[in-house]
N, C-alpha and C positions, 0 to 999 in steps of 0.2 A: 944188729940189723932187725932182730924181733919188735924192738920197740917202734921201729917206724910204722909197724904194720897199722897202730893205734894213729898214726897223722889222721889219716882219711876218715876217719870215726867220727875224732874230735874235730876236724874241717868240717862236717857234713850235720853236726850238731851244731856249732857257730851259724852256718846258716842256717838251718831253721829257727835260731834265736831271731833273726829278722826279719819273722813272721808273725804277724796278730797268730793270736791264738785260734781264731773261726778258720785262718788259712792254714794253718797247719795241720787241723786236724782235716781242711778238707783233703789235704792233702793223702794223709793218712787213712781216709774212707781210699779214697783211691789208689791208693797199693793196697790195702784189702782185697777189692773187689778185684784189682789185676793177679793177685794170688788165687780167689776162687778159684774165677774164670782157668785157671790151671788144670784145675782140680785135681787128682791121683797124682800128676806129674810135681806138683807142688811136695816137698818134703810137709812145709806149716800146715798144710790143708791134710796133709794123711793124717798127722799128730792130733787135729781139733777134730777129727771126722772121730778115731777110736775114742778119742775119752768121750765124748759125747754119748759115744753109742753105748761108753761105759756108764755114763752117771745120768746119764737120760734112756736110759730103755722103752722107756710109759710113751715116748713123745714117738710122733708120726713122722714117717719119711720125709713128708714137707717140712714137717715145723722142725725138726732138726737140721734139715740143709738151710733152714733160713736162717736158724742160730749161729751154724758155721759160716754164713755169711758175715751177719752181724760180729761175731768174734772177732774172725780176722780183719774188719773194718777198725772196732774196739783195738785189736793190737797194734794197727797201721798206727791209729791216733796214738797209742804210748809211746810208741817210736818218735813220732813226730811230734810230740812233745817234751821230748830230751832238752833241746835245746833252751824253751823256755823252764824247764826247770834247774838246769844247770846254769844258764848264763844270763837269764835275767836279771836284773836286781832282785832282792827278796821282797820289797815294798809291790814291787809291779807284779811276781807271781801270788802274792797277801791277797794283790786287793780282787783276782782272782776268785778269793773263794767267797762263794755268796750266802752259805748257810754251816753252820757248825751243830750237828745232835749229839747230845750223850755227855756234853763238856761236864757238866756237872759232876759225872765221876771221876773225874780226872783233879776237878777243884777235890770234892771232897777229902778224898784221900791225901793229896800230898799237903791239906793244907793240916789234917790230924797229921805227919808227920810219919806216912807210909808210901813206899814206893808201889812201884804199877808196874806187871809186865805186859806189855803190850804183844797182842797177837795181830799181825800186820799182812794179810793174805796178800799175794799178786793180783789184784785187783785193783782196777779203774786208774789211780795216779798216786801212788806211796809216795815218791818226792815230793809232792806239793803238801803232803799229813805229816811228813818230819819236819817241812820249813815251819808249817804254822808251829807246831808240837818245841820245832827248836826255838821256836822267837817270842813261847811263852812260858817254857818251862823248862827245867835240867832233863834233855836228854842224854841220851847214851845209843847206840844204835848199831845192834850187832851185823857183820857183814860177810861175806868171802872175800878177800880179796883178788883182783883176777891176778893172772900172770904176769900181764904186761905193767911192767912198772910207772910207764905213763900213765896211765890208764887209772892206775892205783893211787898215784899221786893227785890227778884229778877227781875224781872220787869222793875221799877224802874233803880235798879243799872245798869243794862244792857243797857237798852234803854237810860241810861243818860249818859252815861262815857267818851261820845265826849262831855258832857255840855248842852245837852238840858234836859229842864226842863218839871217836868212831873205831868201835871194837872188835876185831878180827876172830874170824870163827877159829880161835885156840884154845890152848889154856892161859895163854894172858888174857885175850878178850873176856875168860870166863870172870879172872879175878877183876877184871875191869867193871865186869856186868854185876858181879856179888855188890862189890863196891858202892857204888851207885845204887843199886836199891837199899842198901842202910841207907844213905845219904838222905830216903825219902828221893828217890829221882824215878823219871822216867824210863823202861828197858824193852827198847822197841825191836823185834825177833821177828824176822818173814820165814817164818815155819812150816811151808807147805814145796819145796823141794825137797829128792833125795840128797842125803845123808851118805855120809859112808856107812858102808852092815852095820861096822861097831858102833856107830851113832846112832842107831835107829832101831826101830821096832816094827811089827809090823801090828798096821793097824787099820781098820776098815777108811774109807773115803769114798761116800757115795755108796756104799756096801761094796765095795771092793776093793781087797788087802792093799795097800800102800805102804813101803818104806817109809817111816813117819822119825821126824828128827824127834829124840829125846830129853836133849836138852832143857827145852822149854818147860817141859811138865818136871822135869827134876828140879828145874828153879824154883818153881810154884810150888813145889812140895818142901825142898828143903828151907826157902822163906818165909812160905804161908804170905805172900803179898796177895793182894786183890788181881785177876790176871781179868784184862779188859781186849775185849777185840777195838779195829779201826782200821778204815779204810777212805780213803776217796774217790768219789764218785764224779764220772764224769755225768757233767749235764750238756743237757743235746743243743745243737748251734750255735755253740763255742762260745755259751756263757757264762762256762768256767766249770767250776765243783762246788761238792758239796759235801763234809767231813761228817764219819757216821762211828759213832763210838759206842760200845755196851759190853755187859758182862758177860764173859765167858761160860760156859755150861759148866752145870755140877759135876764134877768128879777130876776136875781139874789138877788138884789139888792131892787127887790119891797116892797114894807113894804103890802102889799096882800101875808099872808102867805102861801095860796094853791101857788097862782102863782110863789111866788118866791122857794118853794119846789119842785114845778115841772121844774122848770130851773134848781135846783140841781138835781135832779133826771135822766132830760135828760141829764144832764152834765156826770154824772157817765153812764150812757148808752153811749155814745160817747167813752166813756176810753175802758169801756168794748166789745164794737162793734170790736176793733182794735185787741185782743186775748181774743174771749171770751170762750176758755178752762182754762185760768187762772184764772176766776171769780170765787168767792167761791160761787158756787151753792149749796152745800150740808149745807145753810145754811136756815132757815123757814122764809124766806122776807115775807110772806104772809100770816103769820099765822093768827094774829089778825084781825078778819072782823070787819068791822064802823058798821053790822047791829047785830053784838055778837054771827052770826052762825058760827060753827067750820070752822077751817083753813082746805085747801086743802089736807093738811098731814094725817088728821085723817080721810079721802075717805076710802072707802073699797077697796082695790086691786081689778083691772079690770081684 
């Protein structure tokens, strides 16, 4: 009976597939703005209001209620762009993107015969950065899988159907992901959720401690690969996106796992700095404290 719960999901993505893209996300500004207008009473609007107030302290009352605007507008369009990136064709979400920066690292390397970890923040449209990434190059693409085994199954098919392959946050995924960068491939990682304790470290975001996956910087340290951030970018009036690629900060590489976390961490701050209404803020970066007092979330409304 658990698995049906996923019908309504995957019904609800099929239709926004039969939507231009300008409609869908207008659609998506509009469950934004119907969250604001919540405000406190909204679970997403408490979650975008503290991290804000965490990684923006410098910004003014206004200009940060207007960013939590713009956010939750930014998340409505991810949402509502499920659909075309799951069930579109790949040609018609391709022709989508209108500008690619940074390609050049990505030739360089795999064509001297080194693989690339990629650093893949919650920002702007990750789907759309694997479909290009799978339909020109050997991906690999590390994931959780959810519970629901539809879900998982769909997932999967979706995100693989240009050919990249799809690696489960285990230890097979690991030996999956080792794999692949010998091969000189692509190892596409979305690094900025908690972790469980034992996977994680604690490390600054925004200057404030976060549970940070470890993973990532142990890969970079035990392969020495080139480790490059990416993300997509949405552009405004549902012109599509736009793919932004570069190398990751110094210390990546440290086998000092604070230190080399925190160079992932700035690295994903850097992505995020360039539209950070596309961040997925209505997400609990900060929930789990290193001293085991509750997350910022369960604060009493001020």
């Amino acid at each position: 009976m658990k698995e049906l719960k996923a019908i309504p999901v995957i019904l609800a993505m099929a239709f926004l597939a039969l939507l231009p893209l300008r409609l869908a996300q207008r659609l998506g500004r509009w469950l934004g703005r119907r969250i604001y207008r919540r405000g406190e009473r909204d679970r997403l609007y408490r979650i975008t209001r503290v991290n804000l107030e965490i990684c923006f302290p410098q910004l003014s009352a206004s200009a940060r209620d207007k960013l939590i605007l713009e956010s939750l507008q930014q998340t409505g369009c991810a949402l509502a762009e499920t659909g075309l990136s799951w069930f579109w064709s790949p040609q018609r979400v391709l022709s989508k993107i209108r500008a690619v920066e940074g390609e050049e690292l990505i030739r360089n390397e795999l064509e001297a015969g080194r693989g690339i970890l990629l650093i893949a923040p919650h920002l702007g449209n990750w789907e759309v950065m694997n479909l290009y990434l799978s339909h020109h190059y050997p991906v690999t693409a590390m994931y959780k899988p959810p519970k629901l085994k539809l879900m998982d199954r769909l997932i999967r098919k979706r995100r693989a159907r240009l050919g990249s392959a799809m690696a489960p946050a285990d230890a097979k995924g690991v030996r999956m992901v080792l794999k692949a960068l010998k091969r000189a491939g692509i190892v596409g990682i979305l690094p900025d959720q908690e972790p469980e304790r034992s996977g994680g470290v604690y490390a600054p975001f925004y200057g404030e401690p976060a549970l940070t996956m470890k993973l990532l910087p142990q890969l970079a340290a035990q392969t020495g690969v080139t480790v490059l951030c990416g993300y997509g970018r949405r552009l405004p009036d549902g012109e599509g996106f736009s793919l932004h690629f570069s190398p990751a900060l110094e210390g990546i590489h440290s086998r000092d796992l604070i230190e080399a976390a925190s160079a992932m961490n700035a690295s994903i701050e850097r992505c995020v700095d360039e539209c950070p209404a596309q961040y997925q803020w209505e997400y609990k970066r900060f929930n789990t404290r290193e001293d085991g007092s509750p997350g910022p979330y369960s604060a009493p409304v001020k």
